[in-house]
N, C-alpha and C positions, 0 to 999 in steps of 0.2 A: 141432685140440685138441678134445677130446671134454668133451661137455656133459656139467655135474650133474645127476644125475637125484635129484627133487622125493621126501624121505622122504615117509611116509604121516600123521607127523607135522603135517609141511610141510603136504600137502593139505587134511587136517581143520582148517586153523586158519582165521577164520571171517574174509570180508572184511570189511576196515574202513569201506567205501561203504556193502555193504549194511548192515554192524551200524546206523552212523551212522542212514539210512535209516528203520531200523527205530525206533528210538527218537525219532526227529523224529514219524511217525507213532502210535507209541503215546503220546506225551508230547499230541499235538495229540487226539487223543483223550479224554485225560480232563480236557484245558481247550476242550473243545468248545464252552461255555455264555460260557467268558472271553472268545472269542476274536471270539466272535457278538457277545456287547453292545461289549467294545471296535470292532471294525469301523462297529457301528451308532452308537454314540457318536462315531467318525470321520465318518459319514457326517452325520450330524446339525451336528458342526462344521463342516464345508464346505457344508453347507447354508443356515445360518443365516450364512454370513460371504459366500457370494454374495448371500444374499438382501440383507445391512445395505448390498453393495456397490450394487446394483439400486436401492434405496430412496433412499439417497444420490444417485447418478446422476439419480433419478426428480425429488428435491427441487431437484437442483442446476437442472434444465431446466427444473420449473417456475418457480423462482426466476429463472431467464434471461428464461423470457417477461413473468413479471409488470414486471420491470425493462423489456423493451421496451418494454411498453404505458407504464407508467408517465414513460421518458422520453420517446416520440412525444409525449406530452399535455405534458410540458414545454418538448420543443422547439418546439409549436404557440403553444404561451401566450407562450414568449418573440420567438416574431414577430407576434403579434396586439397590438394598441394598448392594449386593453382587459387584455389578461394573463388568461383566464378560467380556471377550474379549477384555480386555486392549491392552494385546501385539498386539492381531490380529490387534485391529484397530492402532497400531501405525505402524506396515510393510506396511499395505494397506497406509495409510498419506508417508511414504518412498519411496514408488514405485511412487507415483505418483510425488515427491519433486529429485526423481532422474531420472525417466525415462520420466518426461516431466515438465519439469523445466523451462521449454520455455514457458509454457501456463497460460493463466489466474488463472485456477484451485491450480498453484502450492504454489502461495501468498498463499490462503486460507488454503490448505495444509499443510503449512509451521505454521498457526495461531493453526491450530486445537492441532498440536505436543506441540505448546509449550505451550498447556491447558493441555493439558495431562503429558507431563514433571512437570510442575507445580505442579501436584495434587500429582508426587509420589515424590513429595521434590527436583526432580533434577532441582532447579532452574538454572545454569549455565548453562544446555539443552536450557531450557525454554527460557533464556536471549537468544542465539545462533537462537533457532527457529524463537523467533520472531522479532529480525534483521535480517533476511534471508525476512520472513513476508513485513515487511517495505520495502525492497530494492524492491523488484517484485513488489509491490502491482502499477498497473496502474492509471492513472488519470483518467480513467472513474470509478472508485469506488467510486468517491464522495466525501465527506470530513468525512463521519463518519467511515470508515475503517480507515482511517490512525490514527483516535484523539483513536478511539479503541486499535491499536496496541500499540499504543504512550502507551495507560495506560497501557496496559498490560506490555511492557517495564521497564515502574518504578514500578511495582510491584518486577516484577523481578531484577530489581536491590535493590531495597528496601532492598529483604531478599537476596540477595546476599553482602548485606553491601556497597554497592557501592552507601550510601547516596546520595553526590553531584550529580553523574550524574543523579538520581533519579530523586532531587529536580528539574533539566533541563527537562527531560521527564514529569514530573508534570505541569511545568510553561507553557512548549507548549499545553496541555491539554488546561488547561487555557484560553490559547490564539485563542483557537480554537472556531467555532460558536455550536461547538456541546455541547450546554448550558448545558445539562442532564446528562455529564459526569462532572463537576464541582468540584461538593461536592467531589466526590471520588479523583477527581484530590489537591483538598485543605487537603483530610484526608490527603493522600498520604505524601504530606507535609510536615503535623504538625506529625506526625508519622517522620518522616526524621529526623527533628528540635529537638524533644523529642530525640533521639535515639545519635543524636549529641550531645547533651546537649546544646541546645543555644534555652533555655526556652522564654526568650523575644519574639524570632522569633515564637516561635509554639506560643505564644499567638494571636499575631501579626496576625498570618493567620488565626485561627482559627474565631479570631473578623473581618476578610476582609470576611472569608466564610458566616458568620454571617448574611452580607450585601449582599449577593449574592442571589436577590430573584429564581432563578432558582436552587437552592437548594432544596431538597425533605425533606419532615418532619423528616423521618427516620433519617438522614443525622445530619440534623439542631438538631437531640435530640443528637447525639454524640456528635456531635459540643461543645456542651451546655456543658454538664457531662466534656469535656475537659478540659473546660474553667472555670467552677466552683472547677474540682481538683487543675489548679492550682493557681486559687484564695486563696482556703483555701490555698494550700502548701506556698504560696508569704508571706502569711499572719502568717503564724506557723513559715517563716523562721526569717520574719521581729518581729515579739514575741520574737524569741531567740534572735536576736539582739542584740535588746533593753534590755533585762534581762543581757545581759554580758555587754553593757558597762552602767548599772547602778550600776553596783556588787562595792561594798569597794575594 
């Protein structure tokens, strides 16, 4: 079959790559001026968002070390008899909960104050510390920082008298997988209940703790002594009684 041969027509018609071509280049030429300051305005962006990334990084590591130093001098203090360099280590835990408050380091920072608030009685510190603790603390910590602060929480409200919300910081213990904080989280409790006076309840938990094989022997001998005071007391009240309405 014999081929079409191409009119002249045909050949003079202008390709469509080069026309395309042509006008990408002459269009790019008379925004030559646009295409410079956007690139540089590009370049300047990526500039300035590696540099905030740098800076960040840069704060987040000093932040890491001042927290080393800071808890070495509290883990020293708290094996010395004496406890020396309390204040020191509580300004060092401040610089670092104020001047980089933004950084991972400062959750932890925020944990250490309210051990330390703790130890010298200013529990309403210590409550304060470590809701500050909780709010920062990120999801890549795992679930055993937060069930830790959590206890630490109802301690502190504990002896701050703020039972109820105690007993709710206790229950979320509880309900956490972090099995080995349990027992403390049930003491906590039956400590609350005793303190309320709604004795049924502190029994009540103290026989759920009871049941709770992830309990620690130490724990489970509390437990026991708990639950046998207020056996006998159940038993002395139910004695008295019985003697008064037998009485003439």
């Amino acid at each position: 079959m014999a081929k079409r041969r191409l009119t002249r027509k045909e050949i003079k018609q202008p390709d469509q790559f080069v026309s395309f071509s042509v006008q990408v280049i002459t269009w790019t030429k008379r925004h030559t001026k646009q295409l410079l300051y956007g690139a540089i305005g590009a370049m300047a962006v990526v500039g300035l968002v590696t540099g905030w990334s740098i800076w960040q990084k840069q704060r987040r590591q000093q932040a890491e070390g001042l927290l080393y130093e800071a808890v070495k001098v509290f883990n020293s203090a708290n094996k010395s008899v004496q406890k020396p360099a309390t204040e020191q280590t509580i300004g060092h835990l401040q610089n670092i909960t104020q001047n980089y408050s933004r950084t991972p380091a400062a959750a932890l920072a925020y944990w250490y104050l309210g051990h330390l608030y703790f130890e010298q009685g200013n529990h309403t510190a210590a409550l304060a510390a470590y809701e500050q603790a909780r709010h920062r603390l990120s999801v890549d910590r795992g679930r055993l920082m937060p069930a830790l602060v959590r206890l630490d929480i109802g301690y502190a409200q504990e002896m701050t008298g703020a039972c109820n919300e105690a007993l709710t910081s206790f229950e979320t213990v509880l309900q956490s997988s972090v099995d080995w904080l349990h027992g403390e989280a049930f003491l906590g409790m039956g400590r609350c209940y005793e303190r309320l006076g709604a004795w049924d309840k502190a029994t009540d938990i103290y026989s759920r703790a009871l049941s709770d094989r992830a309990v620690n022997s130490t724990i489970r001998q509390t437990l026991e002594e708990r639950l046998s005071f207020f056996r006998t007391r159940n038993r002395a009240l139910g004695e008295s009684t019985l003697g008064k309405t037998t009485q003439p």
